[in-house]
N, C-alpha and C positions, 0 to 999 in steps of 0.2 A: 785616680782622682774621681772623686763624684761628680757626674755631670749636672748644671746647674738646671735645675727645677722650672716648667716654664710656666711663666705666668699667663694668669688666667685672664681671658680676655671677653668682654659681654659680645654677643651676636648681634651684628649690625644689621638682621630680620627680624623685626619686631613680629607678632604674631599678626597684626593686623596688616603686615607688608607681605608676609606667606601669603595670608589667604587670597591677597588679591592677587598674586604669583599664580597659584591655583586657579582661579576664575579666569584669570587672559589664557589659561593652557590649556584647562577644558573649553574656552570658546574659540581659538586654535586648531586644537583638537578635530572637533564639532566637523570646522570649515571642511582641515580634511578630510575626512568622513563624506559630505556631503559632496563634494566636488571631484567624490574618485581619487583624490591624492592617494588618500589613505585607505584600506580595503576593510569593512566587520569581515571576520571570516563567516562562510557560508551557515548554513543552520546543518548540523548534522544530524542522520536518523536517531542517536545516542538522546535528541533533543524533547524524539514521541516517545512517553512512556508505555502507550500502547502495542504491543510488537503482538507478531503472527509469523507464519509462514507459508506457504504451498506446497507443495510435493505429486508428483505420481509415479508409474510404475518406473520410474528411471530412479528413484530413489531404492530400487529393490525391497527386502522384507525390514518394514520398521517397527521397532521396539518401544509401540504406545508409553508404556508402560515406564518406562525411565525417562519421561518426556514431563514438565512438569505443565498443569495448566495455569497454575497462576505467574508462571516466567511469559508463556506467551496464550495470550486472549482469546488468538482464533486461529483459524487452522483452514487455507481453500485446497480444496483433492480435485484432482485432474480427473473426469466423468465422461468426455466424448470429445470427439474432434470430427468434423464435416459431419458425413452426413449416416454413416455406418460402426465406425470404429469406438471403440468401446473402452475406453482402459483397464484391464485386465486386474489391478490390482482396486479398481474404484468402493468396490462394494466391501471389501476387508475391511481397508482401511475408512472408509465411512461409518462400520460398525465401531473397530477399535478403537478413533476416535472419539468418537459419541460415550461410549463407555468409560474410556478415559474422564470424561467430562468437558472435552473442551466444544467449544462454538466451532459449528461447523459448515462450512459452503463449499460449493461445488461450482467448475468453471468449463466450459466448452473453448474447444481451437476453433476457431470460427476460420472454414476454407475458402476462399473470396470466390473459387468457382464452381461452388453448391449453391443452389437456392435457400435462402432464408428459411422459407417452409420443412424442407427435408433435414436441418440440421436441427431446428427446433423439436420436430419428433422425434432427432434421436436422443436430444436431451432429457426431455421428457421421458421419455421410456426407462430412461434411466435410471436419474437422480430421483429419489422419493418427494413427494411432497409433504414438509414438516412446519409446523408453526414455529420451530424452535432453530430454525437452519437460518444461516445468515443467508441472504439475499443471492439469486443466480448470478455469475459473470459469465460474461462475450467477451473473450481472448481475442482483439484485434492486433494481427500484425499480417505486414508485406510477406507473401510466398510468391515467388518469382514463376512457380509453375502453375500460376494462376492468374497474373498483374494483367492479362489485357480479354479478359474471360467479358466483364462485364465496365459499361462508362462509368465515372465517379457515380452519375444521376443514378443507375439501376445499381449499382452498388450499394449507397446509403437507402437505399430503397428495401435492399434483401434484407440488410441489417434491420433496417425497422421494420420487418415482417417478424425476425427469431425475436428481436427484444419485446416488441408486443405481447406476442405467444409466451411467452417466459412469465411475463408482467401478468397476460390473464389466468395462466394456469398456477402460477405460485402467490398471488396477490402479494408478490414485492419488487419494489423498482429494480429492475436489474443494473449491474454497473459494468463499464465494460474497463479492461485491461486492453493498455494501448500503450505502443511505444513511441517515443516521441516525434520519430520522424512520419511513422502511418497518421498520427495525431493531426500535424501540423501540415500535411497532403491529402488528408481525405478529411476530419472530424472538424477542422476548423468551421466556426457558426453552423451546426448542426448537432442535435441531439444536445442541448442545452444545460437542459434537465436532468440527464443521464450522468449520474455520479460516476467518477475517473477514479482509474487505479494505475498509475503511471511507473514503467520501467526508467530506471534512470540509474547510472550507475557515477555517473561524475559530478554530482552533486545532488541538490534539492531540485526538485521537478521545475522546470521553466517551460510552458508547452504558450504555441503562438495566441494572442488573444489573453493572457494571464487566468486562465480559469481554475478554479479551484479544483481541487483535489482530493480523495477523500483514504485512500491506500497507497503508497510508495513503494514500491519495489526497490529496494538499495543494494542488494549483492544479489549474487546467485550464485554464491562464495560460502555460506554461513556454514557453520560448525554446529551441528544439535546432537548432545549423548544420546543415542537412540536410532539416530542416521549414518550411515555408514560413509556413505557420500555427500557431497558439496548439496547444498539445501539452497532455494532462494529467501529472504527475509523479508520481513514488510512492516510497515509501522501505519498506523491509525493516523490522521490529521487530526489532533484534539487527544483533550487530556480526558482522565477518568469522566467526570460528569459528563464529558457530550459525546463518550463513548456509550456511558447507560442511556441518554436521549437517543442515541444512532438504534442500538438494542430495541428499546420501547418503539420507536418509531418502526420498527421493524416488526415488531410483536413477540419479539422474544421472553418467554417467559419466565416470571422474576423466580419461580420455583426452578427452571432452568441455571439461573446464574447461581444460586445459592448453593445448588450442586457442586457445578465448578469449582466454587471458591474451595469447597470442602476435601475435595479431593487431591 
C-alpha cells in the first residue's frame, strides 16, 4: 500500500517571531558571558600573526637555510648569561641568521647574584652593535642558587644598572623576559616602562597589575624544519602595522625589512 502523503502544513514562526527568538538568545547569551556562566574561550598564540622564535646552543647545529623568514619575523639568540659565560654557538648563528634575512636580537640570563655592572660587560662585549638588530633582552627568572644573594631593593637596583647600560650603549629600550611567577614577586610596580616578554605556557599572559605585554612565549614545545630539537615559540602583541611601528620605533631599517621579505 502507498503510504498517504503528508500534508503540508505553514510554520507557526513567522520570520518577525524568529528574529525576536534571536535577540532574547543573544541577550541571554551576552548575560552568560558576562557573569562567568558561560566562558569565551581564552585568546590563542594562533590569534598573533606575528610569530618568532629563540634558540641557543642547546638547539645544536641549525639549518638557517630551510627556515623560512617570512613564516617567522624574528629570531632572539641566546648571547651570555651572568657575568662570564658566553654561548658558544652565539656568534654562527647571529651571522646565519642575519644572512638568512631575518630580524635579529640577542638576550642575556640575567644571574640574580652578579652585579648588574659585570653582566652588562659581558653583554656588551659580545653582541654587536647594529641599527638593524631588534632591541637587547634581560632573561629574568628565579635561580635558587642565588634567591637570597641580594634584598628585592638591591636587586631591582642591579637590574637597573644592566638595563641602563644596555639602553645607553645600543640606544634601544631593552625588554626583559620574565616568568610569571619572578614577575608578579619582584617586577610588580617597577620598571614600568620596560616592555615584557612573558613565558606562559597555560594560556595568554595574566601577570599581577594587568600590564601589557609586548612578546609571549607559548611553548618551548615548537617544531621548526631546520631544528632538530624542541624550539621555544613566541608571538608579537599586535598585528602587521604595529609591528612596522615597533620596527620604525626601533630604527630598523626599511632597506632591512625589504630584504627579508625577499628572501
Amino acid at each position: 500500500m502507498r503510504k498517504p502523503s503528508r500534508q503540508h502544513t505553514s510554520s507557526k514562526f513567522t520570520p518577525h517571531y524568529r528574529i525576536a527568538i534571536g535577540v532574547i538568545g543573544s541577550a541571554i547569551l551576552a548575560v552568560f558571558i558576562y557573569f562567568g556562566i558561560l566562558r569565551q574561550p581564552p585568546a590563542a598564540a594562533q590569534d598573533y600573526p606575528i610569530q618568532g622564535f629563540d634558540v641557543s646552543h642547546h638547539q645544536g647545529e641549525i639549518q638557517w637555510h630551510k627556515i623560512s623568514p617570512q613564516k617567522y619575523a624574528f629570531v632572539y639568540l641566546k648571547a651570555t648569561e651572568g657575568g662570564d659565560f658566553k654561548d658558544r654557538k652565539f656568534q654562527h648563528n647571529w651571522l646565519k641568521a642575519r644572512e638568512r634575512g631575518f630580524l635579529v636580537g640577542a638576550y642575556h640570563f640575567y644571574r640574580l647574584c652578579r652585579d648588574g655592572t659585570i653582566q652588562a660587560e659581558n653583554f656588551i662585549a659580545t653582541v654587536p652593535k647594529k641599527t638593524d638588530s631588534l632591541p637587547p633582552v634581560i632573561d629574568l627568572e628565579y635561580d635558587s642558587n642565588c634567591i637570597n644573594t641580594y634584598s628585592k631593593e638591591q636587586l631591582l637596583h642591579q637590574i637597573q644598572i644592566m638595563h641602563d647600560a644596555l639602553y645607553q650603549h645600543y640606544e634601544k629600550q631593552p625588554i626583559f623576559y620574565v616568568s610569571k611567577a619572578f614577575y608578579n614577586m619582584v617586577l610588580t610596580e617597577s620598571f614600568k616602562q620596560t616592555p615584557l616578554w612573558v613565558r606562559e605556557y597555560q594560556g595568554k599572559p595574566q601577570l599581577a597589575g594587568q600590564p601589557k605585554w609586548l612578546f609571549w612565549q607559548h611553548t618551548n614545545q615548537g617544531q621548526i624544519k631546520g631544528i632538530h630539537s624542541p624550539v621555544d615559540l613566541n608571538v608579537f602583541y599586535g598585528n602587521s602595522k604595529q609591528w612596522q611601528r615597533f620596527l620604525t620605533d626601533n630604527a630598523i631599517q626599511p632597506a632591512r625589512l625589504e630584504l627579508s621579505q625577499k628572501k
